[in-house]
C-alpha positions as CSV (number, residue, x, y, z in Angstrom):
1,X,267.3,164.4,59.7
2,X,269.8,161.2,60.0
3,X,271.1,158.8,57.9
4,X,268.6,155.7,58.4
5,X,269.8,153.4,55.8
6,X,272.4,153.9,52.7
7,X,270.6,151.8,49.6
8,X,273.2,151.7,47.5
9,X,276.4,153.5,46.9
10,X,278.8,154.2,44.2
11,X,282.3,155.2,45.1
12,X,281.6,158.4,47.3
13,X,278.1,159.3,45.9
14,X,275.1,157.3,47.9
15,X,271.4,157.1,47.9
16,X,269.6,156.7,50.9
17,X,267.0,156.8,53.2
18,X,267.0,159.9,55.0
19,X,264.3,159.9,58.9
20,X,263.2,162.8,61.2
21,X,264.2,162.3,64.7
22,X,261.1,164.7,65.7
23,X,258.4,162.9,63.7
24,X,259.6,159.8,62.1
25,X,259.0,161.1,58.1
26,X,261.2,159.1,55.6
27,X,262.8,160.3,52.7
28,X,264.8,159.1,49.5
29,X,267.8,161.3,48.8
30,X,271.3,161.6,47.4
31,X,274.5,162.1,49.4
32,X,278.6,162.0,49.4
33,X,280.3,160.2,51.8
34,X,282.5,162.3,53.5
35,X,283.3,163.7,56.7
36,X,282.1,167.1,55.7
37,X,278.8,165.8,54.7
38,X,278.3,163.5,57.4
39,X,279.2,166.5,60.2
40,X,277.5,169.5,58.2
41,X,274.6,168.8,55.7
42,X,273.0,165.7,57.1
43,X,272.1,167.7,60.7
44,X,271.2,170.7,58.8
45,X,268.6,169.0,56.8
46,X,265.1,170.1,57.1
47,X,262.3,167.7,57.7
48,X,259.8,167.9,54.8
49,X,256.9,167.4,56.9
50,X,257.6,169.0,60.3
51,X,259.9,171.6,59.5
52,X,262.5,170.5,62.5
53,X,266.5,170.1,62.0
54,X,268.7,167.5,64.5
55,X,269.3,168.5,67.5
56,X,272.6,169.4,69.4
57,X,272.6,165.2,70.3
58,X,272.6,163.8,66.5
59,X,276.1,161.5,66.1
60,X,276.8,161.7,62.3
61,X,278.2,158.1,61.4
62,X,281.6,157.9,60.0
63,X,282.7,158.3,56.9
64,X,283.5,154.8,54.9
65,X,286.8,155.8,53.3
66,X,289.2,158.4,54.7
67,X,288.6,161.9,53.2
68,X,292.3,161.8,51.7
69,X,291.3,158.5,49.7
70,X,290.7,158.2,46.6
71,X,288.1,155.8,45.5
């Protein structure tokens, strides 16, 4: 899965619309905008539909604020 689009977004915590690079599924979802998400969960999401995780080529987009921030 990746990041398509971030709807809205409160301090760290975000909604957003999550797609599979294997077969183009959407998804609403919840996330926290971090480096640690960004790197970790967001490839190792599971595609609803087909089953498939991000491959060794996703690029996780950076993190709005640096982790040591508060916001």
């Amino acid at each position: 899965m990746r990041l398509k689009k971030i709807i809205s977004q409160h301090r760290r915590d975000f909604n957003a619309l999550y797609e599979c690079e294997h077969c183009g599924d959407t998804h609403e979802g919840s996330g926290y905008d971090d480096s640690y998400f960004h790197n970790n969960i967001v490839p190792n999401l599971e595609c609803v539909k087909c089953g498939k995780k991000s491959d060794s080529t996703y690029r996780p987009l950076a993190a709005r604020y640096a982790d040591n921030m508060i916001v």
